[in-house]
N, C-alpha and C positions, 0 to 999 in steps of 0.2 A: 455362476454362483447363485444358488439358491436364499434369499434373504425371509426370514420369518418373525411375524410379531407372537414372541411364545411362548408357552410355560410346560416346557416338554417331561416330562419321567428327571430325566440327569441336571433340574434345575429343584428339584423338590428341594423347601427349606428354603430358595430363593424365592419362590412364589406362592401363593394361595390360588383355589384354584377357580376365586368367587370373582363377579361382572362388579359390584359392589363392596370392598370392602368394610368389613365392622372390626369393631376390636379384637374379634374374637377368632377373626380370620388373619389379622394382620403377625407378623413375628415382628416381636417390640424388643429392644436394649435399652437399655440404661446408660447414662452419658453422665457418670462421674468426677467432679473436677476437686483435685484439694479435697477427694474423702468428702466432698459432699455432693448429696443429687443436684444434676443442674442442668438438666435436658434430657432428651428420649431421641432415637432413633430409630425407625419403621417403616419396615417392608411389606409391598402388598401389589398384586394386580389389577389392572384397570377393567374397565368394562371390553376395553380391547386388546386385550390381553397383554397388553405391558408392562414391564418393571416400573414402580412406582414406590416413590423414598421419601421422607421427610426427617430432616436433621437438624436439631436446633440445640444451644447450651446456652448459659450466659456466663457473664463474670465479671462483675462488675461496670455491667451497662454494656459489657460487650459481647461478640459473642454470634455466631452465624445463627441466620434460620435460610434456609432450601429446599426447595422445593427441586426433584429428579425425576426424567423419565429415559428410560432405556430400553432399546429393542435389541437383541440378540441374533445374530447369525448360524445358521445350524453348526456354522465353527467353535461358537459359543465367545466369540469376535463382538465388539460394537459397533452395529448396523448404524442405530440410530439414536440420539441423546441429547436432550434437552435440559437448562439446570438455570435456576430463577431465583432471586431472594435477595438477601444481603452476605457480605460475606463478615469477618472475626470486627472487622472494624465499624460495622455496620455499612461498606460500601454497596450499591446495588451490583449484583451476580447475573449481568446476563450471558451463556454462555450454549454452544450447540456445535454439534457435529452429526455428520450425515455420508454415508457410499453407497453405491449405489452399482457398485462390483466393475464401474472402470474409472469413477474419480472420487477421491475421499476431497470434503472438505469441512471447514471448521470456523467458527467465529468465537475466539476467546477475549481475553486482557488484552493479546499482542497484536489482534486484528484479525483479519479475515487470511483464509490461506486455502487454496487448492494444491490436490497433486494426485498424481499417477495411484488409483488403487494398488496397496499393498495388504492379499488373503491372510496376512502373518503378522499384522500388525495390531496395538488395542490403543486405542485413544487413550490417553490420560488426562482425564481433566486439571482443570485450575482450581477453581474451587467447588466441593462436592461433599455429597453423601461419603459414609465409606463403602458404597458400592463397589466400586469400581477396585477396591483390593480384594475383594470377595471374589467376583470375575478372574481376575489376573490372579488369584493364588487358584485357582480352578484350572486354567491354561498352565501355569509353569507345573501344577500336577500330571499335566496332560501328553507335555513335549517331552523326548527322550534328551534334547539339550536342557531344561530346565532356562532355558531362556526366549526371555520375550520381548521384540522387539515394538517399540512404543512411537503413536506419534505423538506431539510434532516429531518429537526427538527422543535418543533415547534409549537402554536397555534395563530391564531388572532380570536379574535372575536368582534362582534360589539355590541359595549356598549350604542349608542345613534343614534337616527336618526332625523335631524331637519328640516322639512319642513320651507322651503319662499317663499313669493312672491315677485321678483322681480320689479324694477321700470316701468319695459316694458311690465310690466302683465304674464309673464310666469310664470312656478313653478319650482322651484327646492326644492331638502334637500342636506342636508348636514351631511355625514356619520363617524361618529367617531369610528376609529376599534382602540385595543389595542391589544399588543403583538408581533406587530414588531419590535418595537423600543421602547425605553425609551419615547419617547413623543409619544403621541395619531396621530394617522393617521388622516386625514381629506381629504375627496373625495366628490367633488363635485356632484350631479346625477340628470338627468333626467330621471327620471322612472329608465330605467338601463343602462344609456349610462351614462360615464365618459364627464361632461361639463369641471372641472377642477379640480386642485392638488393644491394647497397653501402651500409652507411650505418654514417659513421663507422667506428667499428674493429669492427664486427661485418660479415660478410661471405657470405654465402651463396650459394653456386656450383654448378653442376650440373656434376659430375664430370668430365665431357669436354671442361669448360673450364677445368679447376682450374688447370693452365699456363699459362692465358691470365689468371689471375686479375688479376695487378697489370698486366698491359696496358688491363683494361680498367677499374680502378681510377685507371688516369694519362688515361684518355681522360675518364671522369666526373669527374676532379678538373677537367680546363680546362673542362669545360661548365660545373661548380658554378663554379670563380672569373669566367667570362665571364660569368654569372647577378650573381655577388655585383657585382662590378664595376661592369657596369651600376646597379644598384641603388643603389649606394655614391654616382653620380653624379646619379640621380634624387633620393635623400632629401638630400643636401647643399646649404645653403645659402651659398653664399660672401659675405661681408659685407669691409666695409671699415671703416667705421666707425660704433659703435652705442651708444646711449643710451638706457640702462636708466632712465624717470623714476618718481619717487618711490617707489620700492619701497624694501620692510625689509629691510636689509643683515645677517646671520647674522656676527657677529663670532668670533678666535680665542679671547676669554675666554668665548663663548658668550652671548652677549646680542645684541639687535637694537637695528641702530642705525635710528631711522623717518625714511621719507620722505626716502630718498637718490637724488642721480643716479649714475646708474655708467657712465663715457665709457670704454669697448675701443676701442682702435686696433690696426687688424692683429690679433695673436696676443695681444696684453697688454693690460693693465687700463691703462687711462692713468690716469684719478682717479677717486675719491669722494666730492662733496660734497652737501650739503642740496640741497632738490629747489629749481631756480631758482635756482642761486646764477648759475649762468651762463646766457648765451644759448643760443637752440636752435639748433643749426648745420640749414643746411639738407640738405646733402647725406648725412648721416646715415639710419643708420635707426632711426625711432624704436618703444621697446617700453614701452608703459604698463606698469610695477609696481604700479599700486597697490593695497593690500592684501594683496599680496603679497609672497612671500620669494624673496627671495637667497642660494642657496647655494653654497658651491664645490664642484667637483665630486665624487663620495662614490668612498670607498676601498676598494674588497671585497678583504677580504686574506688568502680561502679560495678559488681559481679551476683551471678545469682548462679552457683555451683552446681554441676550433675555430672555426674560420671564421667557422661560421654561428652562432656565439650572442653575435657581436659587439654586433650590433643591437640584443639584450637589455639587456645591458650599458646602450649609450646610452643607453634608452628610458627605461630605471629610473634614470638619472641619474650612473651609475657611470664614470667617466673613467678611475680607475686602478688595478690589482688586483697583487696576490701569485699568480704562475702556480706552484699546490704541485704538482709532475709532470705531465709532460707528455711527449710525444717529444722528440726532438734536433734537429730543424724547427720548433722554437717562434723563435728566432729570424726565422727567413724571415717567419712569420706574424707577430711583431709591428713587422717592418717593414711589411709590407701594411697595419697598423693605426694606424703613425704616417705613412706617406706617405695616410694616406684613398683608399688604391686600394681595400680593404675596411673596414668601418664596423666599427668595434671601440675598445679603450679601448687606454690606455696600461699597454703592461707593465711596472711597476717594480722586480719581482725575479722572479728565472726561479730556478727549486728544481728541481734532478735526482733526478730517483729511482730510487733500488737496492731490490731485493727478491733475497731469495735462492733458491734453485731448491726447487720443492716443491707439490704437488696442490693449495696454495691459493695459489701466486705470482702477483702485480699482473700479471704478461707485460708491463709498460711496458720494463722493463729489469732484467733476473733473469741473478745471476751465480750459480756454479757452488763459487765459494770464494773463501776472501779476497784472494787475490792477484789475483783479478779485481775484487773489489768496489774493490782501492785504484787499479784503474787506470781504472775508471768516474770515480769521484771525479776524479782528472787528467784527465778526458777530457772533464768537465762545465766542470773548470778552464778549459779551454782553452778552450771554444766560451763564456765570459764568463758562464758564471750566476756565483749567489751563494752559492746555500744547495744543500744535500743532505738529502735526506728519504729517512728508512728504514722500510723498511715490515713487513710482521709475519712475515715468514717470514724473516730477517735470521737467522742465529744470534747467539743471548748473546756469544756470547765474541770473535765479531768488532765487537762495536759498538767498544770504546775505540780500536782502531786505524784502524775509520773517523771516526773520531771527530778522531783523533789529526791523520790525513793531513789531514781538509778543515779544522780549525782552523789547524794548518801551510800550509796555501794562502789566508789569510784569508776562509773560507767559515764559514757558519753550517750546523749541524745539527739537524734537527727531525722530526716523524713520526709514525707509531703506535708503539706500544710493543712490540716484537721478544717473541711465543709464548715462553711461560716466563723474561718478566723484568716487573719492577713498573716504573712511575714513578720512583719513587726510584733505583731501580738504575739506571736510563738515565740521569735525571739524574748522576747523579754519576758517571756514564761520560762526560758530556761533553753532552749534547743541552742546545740553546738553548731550546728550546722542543718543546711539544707540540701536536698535533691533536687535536681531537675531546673532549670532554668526558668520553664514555665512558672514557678511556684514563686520564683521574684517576680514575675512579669505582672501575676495576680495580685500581688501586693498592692498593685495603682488601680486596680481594676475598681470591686467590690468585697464587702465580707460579706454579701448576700448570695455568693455566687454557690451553688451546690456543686465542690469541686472531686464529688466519692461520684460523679457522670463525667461522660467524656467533655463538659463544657470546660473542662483544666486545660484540657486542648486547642478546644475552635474559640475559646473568649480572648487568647492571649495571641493566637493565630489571626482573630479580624481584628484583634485592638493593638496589637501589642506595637505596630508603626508606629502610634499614634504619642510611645513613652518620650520623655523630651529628655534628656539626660543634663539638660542644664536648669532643670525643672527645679524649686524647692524641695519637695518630695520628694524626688529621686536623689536629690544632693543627702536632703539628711539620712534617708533610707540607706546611704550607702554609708555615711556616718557611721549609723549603728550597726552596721555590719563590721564596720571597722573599732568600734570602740569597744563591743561584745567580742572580737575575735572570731567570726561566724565564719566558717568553710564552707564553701560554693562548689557542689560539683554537679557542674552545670551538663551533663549528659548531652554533648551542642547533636551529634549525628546522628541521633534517631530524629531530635526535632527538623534538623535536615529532610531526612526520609517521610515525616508525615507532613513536612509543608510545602515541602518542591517539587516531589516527585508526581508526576502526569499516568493515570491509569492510560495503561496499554504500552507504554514507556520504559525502558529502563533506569529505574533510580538514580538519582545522582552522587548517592552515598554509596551504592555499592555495584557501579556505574564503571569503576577499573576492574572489578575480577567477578562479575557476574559470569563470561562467558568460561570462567575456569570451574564453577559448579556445576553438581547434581543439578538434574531435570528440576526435579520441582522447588530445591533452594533459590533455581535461576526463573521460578515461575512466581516467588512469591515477592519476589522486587519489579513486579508489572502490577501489581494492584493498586498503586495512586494514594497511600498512603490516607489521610484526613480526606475525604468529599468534599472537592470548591471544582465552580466554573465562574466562565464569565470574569468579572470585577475581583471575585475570591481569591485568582490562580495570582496578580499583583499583589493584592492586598496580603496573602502570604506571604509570597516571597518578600515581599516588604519587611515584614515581622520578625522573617528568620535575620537578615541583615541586621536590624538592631536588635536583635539575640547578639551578634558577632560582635558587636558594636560594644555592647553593654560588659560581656569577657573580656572587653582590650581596655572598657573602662574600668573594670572591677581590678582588674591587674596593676593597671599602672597607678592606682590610688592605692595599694599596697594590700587588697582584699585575699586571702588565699582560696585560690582555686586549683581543682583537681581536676585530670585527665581521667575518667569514664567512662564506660557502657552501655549498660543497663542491657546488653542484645549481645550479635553473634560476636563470640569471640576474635580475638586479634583482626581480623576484619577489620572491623568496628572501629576499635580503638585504633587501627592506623590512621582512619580518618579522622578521627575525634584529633589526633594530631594534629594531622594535615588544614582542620579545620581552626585548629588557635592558630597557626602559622598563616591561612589564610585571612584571620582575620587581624595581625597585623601584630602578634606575639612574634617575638625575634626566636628561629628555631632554635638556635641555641639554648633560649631559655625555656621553651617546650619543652624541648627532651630533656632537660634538668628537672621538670615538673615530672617528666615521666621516671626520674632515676631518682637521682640521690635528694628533693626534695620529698617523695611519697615515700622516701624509705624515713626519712627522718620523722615525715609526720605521724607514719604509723610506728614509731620506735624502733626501726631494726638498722637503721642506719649505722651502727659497728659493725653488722656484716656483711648487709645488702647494700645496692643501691649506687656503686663507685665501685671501681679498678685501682685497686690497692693492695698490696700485698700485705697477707694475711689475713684479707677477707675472704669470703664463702667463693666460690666459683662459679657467681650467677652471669654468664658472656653472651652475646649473641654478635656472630658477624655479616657486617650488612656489604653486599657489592654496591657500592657507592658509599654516597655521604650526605647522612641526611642534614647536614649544616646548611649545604649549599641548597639542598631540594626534597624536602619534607616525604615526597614521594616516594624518597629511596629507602624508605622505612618498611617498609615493603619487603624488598630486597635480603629476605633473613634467607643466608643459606642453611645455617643452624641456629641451635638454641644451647647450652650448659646450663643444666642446673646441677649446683654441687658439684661439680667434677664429671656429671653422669653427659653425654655426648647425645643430640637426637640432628636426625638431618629435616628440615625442615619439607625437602622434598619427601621423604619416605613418610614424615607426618601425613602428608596433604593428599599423597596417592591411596594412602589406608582408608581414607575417609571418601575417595574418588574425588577427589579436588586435585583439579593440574596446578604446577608451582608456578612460580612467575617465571616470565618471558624475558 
């Protein structure tokens, strides 16, 4: 095998063909986040003649920078690759791979690893340039399988190619590979050069298409909904009428009623009795329960809605969610979700969100001063949300007058806690509630702490041990949580993932069904979450425990707290479960937080939320029982929403996720 450091004819557009790069040699993108600039991307060749990259964005204090270098194989294969910097959380990125045409080997997150040269294989890195799908959509161009086999592990292949003509007369297509990810890759191409990357609200563009950017943003959105669509009509079961026999029925006061039948007609629950009270109709369809549970459908009520993570949603059981910010097209989207033209949950409350203008602003919706922030808030009015969430670059002194306006519009207020003010202070500026756990934990900290940077994190992660809970402060603190009526959702499993988890490791939040995902879904739970060694990796895990500590006190002092998110669907939230159960909530009343409590809170509790005849049809049945073992929350064989029937396996294989074992 012939190995080359190169910049051949069939790499042009990949390379320049200068010892020295200048600007003027380099091919430069644009790195778009939230419709705003917020990084560059750029290719160029070394003095010895290698591939060389630099990738950087931010966003709010976060945000990669990398450093790439790549040699190529006349296979057009990676020989050789080296990759330096920080990655999204600012962790340090050191990472490299090498063959040498009879051993490949590698040093990433997971460690060091040798094995037998494979001429047909392409590295995929961990964290990187977007190099490397530039490469790999050049090879699946190249095989008559359209598939490419990856190490460590691995396949993508390309499932669609779409040709357009642009408004400017040029041509591009549009490359859809699967197997990296849970959602479908999408690459921009001209002939074989990478024009751009779209995905979600990060953006990556090659300068001389940056005008054309959202045209080709509206061209890829009808590919993905024609994609989804389809799909939506493949995993949908249409049912008329079904009987659920002898299975354990999950009651509102949290007890199982055994060996019930459960007759749906249409969208609702017709009844509930012992198993055999009545005849078996025949035209029905029937679903053995037995030994099995009856749930109603669960309530995630920490969510940030897109298309493609509806499916999630289902698969994990989740029917109805609290959307906390989003764009001002959530609407349109959760009508896609309740007509099942896209497979997604029920939106129960839509929360707008304001930030205020400043180097760590959300870019969702960032106003300039308060006479814009009160006319956000009227604008949110208008298009029917409910609630308003302020986020951390807010000024102090505008909170009570936003406060002011969305209570005056009978809208709720909620959020992080606004850079240089405590908890209490918010509260008692008017906030209904709060996000994120961290954001009580700051309460004791400082109001001097700048919390629009990642110090919301590592201040409550090295102090947060340190909180006493039979402290004065903490007693009245919870006081007024209590006497304000303040809703706590305390989001416990991400802070799990950014203070437990060991780079190079598998997380311990998603530590049960990592080896059931996509390559790089299962590459991004080895990244170690928040940076600690040494004293740090205790002094976390300390922190996180009186997180747990402080849910089992906020609970049993009569605080309401909710089961959320804020990350990958259903996933997530089984552990966010799993996690009040571990911390000393009696399951029983967990999954009542997860049912007919968040139905009541968010108002729908007449139809959602309980197994009652003549409500909506929202079931999911679990093989086990999660009373006895949190775990088996898990265990969703399906999902019903409405009456409409989805199998939780056929969810999870569309997305190339294996079901549970």
């Amino acid at each position: 095998m012939k190995y080359l450091l190169i910049a051949l004819p069939c790499l042009v557009g990949l390379l320049t063909s200068c010892a020295d790069a200048t600007d003027e040699q380099k091919t430069k993108y644009e790195v778009v986040f939230r419709e705003k600039l917020a990084g560059s991307y750029e290719k160029w060749t070394t003095e010895e003649n290698n591939l060389r990259f630099h990738y950087a964005y931010t966003d709010r204090g976060r945000g990669p920078e990398l450093e790439e270098e790549i040699a190529l194989n006349d296979q057009q294969f990676i020989s050789k690759q080296t990759i330096s910097g920080v990655n999204y959380r600012k962790a340090t990125v050191v990472e490299s791979f090498e063959s040498n045409g009879e051993k490949a080997s590698w040093q990433n997150p997971q460690g060091k690893a040798e094995v037998d040269f494979d001429p047909n294989k392409l590295y995929f890195r961990y964290d990187g340039s977007p190099a490397v799908y530039e490469i790999l959509a050049r090879l699946l161009l190249s095989v008559e399988s359209k598939r490419v086999e990856l190490y460590p592990a691995g396949t993508a292949e390309l499932v669609a190619q779409y040709p357009f003509e642009l408004s400017d007369g040029r041509s591009l297509s549009l490359m859809m590979i699967k197997g990296l990810d849970m959602n479908p890759t999408f690459l921009w191409m001209m002939g074989e050069d990478m024009v751009g990357k779209i995905t979600n609200n990060r953006h990556v563009i090659r300068e001389d298409f940056s005008s054309l950017r959202l045209e080709l943003k509206a061209l890829q959105d009808k590919v993905e909904d024609d994609f989804l669509i389809e799909s939506a009509k493949q995993l949908t079961h249409e049912v008329v009428q079904v009987l659920i026999t002898n299975v354990n029925v999950f009651t509102e006061e949290g007890t199982l009623l055994l060996g019930q039948d459960v007759w749906v007609e249409g969208q609702r629950l017709e009844k509930i009795e012992p198993h055999g009270s009545s005849p078996l109709p025949e035209e029905a369809t029937l679903i053995n329960g037995d030994g099995k549970t009856l749930m109603p459908g669960l309530f995630d009520m920490h969510t940030h809605n897109t298309k493609f993570r509806g499916i999630l949603h289902l698969a994990g059981g989740v029917t109805s969610v609290r959307d906390l910010a989003n764009n001002k097209q959530l609407k349109a989207l959760s009508a896609q979700f309740n007509n099942n033209e896209i497979l997604g949950p029920r939106i129960v409350t839509f929360c707008g969100i304001i930030d205020g203008s400043g180097p760590f602003a959300n870019q969702r919706n960032v106003v300039d001063n308060l006479e814009e922030g009160l006319a956000e808030v009227q604008d949110y009015k208008d298009l029917g949300y409910q609630q308003i969430k302020l986020y951390s670059s807010i000024r102090p002194e505008w909170v009570r007058p936003l406060v002011e306006k969305a209570h005056g519009l009978g809208m709720r207020v909620s959020g992080h806690i606004p850079a240089y003010m405590t908890a209490s202070q918010a509260i008692n500026q008017g906030y209904n509630e709060i996000q994120h756990m961290n954001m009580l934990f700051l309460n004791f900290l400082s109001d001097t702490i700048d919390t629009r940077t990642p110090l919301r994190h590592t201040m409550p992660a090295q102090h947060g041990a340190d909180l006493d809970l039979n402290s004065k402060e903490y007693l009245d603190f919870v006081q007024l949580l209590k006497t304000k009526d303040i809703l706590v959702d305390p989001t416990l499993a991400i802070f799990e993932n950014m203070y437990l988890s060991q780079k190079g490791e598998p997380s311990p939040t998603y530590s049960q069904i990592i080896d059931r995902l996509p390559v790089m879904n299962q590459r991004g739970f080895y990244s170690g979450g928040l940076q600690k060694s040494g004293a740090q990796v205790d002094r976390y895990k300390a922190s996180f425990k009186r997180m747990l500590e402080v849910l089992v006190d906020l609970y049993e002092k009569g605080i309401t707290v909710v089961p959320g998110t804020d990350g990958l669907p259903g996933f997530l939230y089984h552990r966010e479960l799993e996690l009040y159960a571990e911390a000393g909530i009696p399951n029983a009343e967990v999954l009542k937080l997860a049912t007919i409590k968040s139905a009541k809170i968010t108002g729908v509790d007449d139809e959602f939320g309980s197994i009652k005849a003549g409500k909506k049809a929202d079931l999911i049945l679990i093989d086990g029982n999660p009373l006895e073992d949190m775990r088996d929350i898990r265990k969703i064989e399906w999902t019903m929403k409405e009456g409409k029937l989805y199998y939780a396996k056929e969810l999870y294989n569309s997305m190339g996720i294996q079901h549970f074992k």
